[in-house]
C-alpha positions as CSV (number, residue, x, y, z in Angstrom):
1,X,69.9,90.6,86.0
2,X,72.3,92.5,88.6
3,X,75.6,92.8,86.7
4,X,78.9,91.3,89.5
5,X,81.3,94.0,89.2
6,X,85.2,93.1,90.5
7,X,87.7,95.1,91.4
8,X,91.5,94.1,92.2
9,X,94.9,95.5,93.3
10,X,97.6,94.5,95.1
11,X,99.7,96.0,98.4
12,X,103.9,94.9,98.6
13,X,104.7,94.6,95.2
14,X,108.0,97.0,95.8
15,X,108.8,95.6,99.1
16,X,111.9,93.9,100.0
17,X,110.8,92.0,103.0
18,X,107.3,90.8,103.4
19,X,104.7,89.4,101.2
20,X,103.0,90.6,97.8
21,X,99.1,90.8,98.7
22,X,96.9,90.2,95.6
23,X,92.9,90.9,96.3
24,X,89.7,90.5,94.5
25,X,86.5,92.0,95.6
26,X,83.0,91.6,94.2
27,X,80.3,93.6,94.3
28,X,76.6,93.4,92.9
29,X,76.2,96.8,90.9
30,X,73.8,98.6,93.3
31,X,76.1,98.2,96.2
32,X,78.8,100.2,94.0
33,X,77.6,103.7,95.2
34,X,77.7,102.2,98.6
35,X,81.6,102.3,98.4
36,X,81.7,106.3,97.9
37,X,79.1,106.7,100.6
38,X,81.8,105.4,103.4
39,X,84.4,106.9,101.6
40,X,86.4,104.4,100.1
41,X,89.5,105.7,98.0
42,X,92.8,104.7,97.2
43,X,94.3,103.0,100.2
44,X,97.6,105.3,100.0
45,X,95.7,108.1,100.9
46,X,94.5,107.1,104.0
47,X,95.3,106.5,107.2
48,X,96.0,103.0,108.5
49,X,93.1,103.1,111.3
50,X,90.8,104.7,108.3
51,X,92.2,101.5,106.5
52,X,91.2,99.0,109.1
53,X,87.4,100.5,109.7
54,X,86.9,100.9,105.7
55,X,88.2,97.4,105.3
56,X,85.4,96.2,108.1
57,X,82.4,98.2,106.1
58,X,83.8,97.0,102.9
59,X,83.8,93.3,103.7
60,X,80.0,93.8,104.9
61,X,79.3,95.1,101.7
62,X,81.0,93.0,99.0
63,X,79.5,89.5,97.4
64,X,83.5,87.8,97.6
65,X,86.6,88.6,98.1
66,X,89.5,87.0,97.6
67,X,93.2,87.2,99.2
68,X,96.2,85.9,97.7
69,X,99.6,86.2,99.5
70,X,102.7,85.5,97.8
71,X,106.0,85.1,99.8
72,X,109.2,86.8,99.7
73,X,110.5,83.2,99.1
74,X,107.8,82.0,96.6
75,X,108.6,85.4,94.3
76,X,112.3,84.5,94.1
77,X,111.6,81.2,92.8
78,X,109.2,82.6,90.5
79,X,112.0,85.1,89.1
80,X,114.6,82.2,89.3
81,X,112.1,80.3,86.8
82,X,111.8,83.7,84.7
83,X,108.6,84.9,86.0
84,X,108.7,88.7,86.6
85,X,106.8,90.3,88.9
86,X,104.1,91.6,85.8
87,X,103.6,88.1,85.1
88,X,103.5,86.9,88.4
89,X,100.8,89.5,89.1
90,X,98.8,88.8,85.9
91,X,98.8,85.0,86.3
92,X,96.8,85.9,90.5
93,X,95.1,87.8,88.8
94,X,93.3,85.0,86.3
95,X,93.1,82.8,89.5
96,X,91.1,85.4,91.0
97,X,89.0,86.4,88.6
98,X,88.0,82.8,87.9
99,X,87.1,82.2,91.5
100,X,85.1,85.4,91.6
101,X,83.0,84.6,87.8
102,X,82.9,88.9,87.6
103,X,80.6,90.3,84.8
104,X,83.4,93.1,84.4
105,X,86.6,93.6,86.3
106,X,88.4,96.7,87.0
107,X,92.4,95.6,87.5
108,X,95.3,98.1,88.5
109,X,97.4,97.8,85.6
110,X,101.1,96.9,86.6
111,X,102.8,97.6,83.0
112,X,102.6,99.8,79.9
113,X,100.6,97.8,77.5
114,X,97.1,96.8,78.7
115,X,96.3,95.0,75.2
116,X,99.1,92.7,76.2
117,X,99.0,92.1,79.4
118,X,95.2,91.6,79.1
119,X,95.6,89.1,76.0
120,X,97.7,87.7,78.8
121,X,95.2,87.0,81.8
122,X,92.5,85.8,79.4
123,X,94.5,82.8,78.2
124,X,94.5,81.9,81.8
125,X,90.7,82.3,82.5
126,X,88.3,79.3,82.5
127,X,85.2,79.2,80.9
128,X,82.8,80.4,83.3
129,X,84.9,83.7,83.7
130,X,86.1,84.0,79.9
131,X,83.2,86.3,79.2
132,X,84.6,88.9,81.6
133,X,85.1,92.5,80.2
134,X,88.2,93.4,81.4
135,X,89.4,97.0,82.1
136,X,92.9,97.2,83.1
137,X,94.3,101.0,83.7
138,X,97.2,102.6,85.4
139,X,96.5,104.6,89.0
140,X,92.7,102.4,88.6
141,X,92.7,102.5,92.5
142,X,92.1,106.2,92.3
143,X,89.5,105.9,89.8
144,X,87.5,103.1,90.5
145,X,85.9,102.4,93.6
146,X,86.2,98.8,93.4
147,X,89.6,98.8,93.0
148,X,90.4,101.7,95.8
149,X,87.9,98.8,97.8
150,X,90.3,96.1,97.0
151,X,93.4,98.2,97.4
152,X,92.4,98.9,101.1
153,X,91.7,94.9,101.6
154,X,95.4,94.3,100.8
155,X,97.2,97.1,102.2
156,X,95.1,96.1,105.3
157,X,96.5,92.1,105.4
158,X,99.6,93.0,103.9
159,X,100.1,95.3,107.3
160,X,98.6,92.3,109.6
161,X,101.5,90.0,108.0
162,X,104.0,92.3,108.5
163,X,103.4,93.2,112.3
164,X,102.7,89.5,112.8
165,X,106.5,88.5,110.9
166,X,107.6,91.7,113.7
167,X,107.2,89.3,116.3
168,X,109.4,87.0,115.2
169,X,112.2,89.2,113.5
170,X,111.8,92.6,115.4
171,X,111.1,95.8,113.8
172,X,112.1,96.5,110.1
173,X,109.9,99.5,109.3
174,X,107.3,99.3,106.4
175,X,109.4,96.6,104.5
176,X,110.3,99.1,101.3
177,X,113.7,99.7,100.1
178,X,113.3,103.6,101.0
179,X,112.7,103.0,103.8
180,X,115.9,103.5,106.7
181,X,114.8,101.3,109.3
182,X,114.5,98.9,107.2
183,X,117.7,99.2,105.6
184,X,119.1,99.4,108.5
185,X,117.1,96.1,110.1
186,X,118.9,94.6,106.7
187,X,122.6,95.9,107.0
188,X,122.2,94.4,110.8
189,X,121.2,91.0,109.9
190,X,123.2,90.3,107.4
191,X,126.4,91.1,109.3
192,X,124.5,89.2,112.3
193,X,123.7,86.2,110.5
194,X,125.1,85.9,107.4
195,X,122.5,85.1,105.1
196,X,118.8,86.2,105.0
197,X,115.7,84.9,106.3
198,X,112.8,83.5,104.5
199,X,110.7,86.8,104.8
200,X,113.6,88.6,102.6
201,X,113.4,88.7,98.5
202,X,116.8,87.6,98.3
203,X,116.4,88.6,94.3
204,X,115.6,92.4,94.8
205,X,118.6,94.4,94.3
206,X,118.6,96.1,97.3
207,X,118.8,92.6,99.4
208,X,121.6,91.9,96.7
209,X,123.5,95.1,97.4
210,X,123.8,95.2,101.0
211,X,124.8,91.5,100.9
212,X,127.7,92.6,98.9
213,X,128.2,95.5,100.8
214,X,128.8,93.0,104.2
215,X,130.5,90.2,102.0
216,X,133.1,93.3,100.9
217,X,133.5,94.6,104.0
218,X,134.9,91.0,105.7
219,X,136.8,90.9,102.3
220,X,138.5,94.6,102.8
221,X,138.8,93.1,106.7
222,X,140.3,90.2,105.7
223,X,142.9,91.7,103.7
224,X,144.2,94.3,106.3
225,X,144.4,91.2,108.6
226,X,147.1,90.2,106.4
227,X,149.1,93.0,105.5
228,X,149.8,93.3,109.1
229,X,150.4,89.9,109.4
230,X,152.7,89.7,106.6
231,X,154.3,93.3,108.1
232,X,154.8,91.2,111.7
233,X,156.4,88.5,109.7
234,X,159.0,90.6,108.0
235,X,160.2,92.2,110.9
C-alpha cells in the first residue's frame, strides 16, 4: 500500500498587516522525488515568479492540499482569549492534518520543544488521523521537500491576499515590521485615521508602538497649544 506523505508550513506568521497562511499538502510517496525534480525548495529562497510556476507544478502533483487563512482580526481575538501564535499554529495544524488522513507528516516546527508541542496537536486529531507519525523540526522547509512544497503554496496565497488587500488600502510593502514602507503606510494611517483597519494585528507591538507614538504626539501637541494659550492669557 502507497504510504500518503504531508507536509505543512505556514507564510505571515511575523507580519503585522495581512493574514497568517497555514497549508497542508499531500503526496503519495512515489510522487516525492517528483518535487526535487522541478526544484522545489524552501520558498524564501526563491523568487516570487519561481514561486508562482512551482506552486502550478506542485498542485498538479499533490493528492490534497489544504489552505487555511487566519486574519489579522481573527489572531487578535485569539491572543485576547490567550491563544499565542504557537498554539494558534498547532491547533491549524490538527485541522489539517485530520482533513488530509497523512500516513506521516513533516510540520515546520514553530517552538523549542517538539515533544510538547506534538503531545499538543495529537490531542486535537481525530481518529482516522491519530495514527499519523508526526515529525515536527525547526528550518523542516529546507529539509523536506514536502514541507519546502507547502511553504511555496502559502507564501504564494499569502502574496495573492496581500496584493488583493493593496487595492483597497494602497501600498504597505511586504506587511513585516522591518519593513519601511510599511512602517511608514502605518505611521500615515494612523495619524490619518485614527485607529486601524481590519487587515492590521492591532496586538503586535509594533501596531501598539506607532499608535502610541501618534496618540503622544497629539498629546505633546496638545500641551504646547496651551502653554501658549495660557502665555496669551497672562499678558
Amino acid at each position: 500500500m502507497v504510504q500518503v506523505i504531508a507536509g505543512l508550513d505556514e507564510a505571515g506568521r511575523g507580519a503585522v498587516i495581512g493574514p497568517l497562511v497555514i497549508v497542508g499538502i499531500s503526496f503519495e510517496e512515489d510522487k516525492i522525488k517528483e518535487l526535487d525534480k522541478i526544484g522545489v525548495r524552501d520558498s524564501k529562497e526563491l523568487s516570487q515568479s519561481r514561486r508562482v510556476k512551482l506552486a502550478e507544478k506542485i498542485e498538479e502533483l499533490a493528492k490534497d492540499i489544504v489552505i487555511i487563512k487566519v486574519e489579522a482580526c481573527k489572531i487578535d481575538s485569539y491572543r485576547r482569549d490567550g491563544t499565542n501564535l504557537n498554539k494558534l499554529e498547532g491547533i491549524k495544524f490538527a485541522d489539517i492534518i485530520n482533513l488530509l488522513s497523512p500516513d506521516i507528516a513533516y510540520i515546520d516546527l514553530p517552538e523549542n520543544n517538539s515533544e510538547k508541542f506534538g503531545r499538543f496537536i495529537k490531542k486535537m486529531l481525530r481518529e482516522e488521523a491519530e495514527n499519523c507519525k508526526l515529525i515536527l523540526e525547526h528550518k523542516a522547509d529546507s529539509r523536506y521537500k514536502v514541507v519546502g512544497a507547502a511553504s511555496i503554496i502559502a507564501k504564494v496565497e499569502r502574496e495573492k491576499a496581500i496584493d488583493e488587500l493593496k487595492k483597497e488600502y494602497g501600498d504597505f510593502g511586504p506587511g513585516y515590521s522591518s519593513n519601511p514602507k510599511t512602517i511608514e503606510w502605518l505611521r500615515k494611517w494612523i495619524k490619518k485615521h485614527k485607529k486601524y483597519p481590519k487587515i492590521v494585528r492591532k496586538s503586535w507591538i509594533t501596531a501598539e508602538l506607532i499608535k502610541g507614538e501618534s496618540e503622544q504626539s497629539k498629546l505633546h501637541g496638545f500641551f504646547e497649544r496651551f502653554k501658549r494659550k495660557k502665555e496669551e492669557c497672562t499678558d
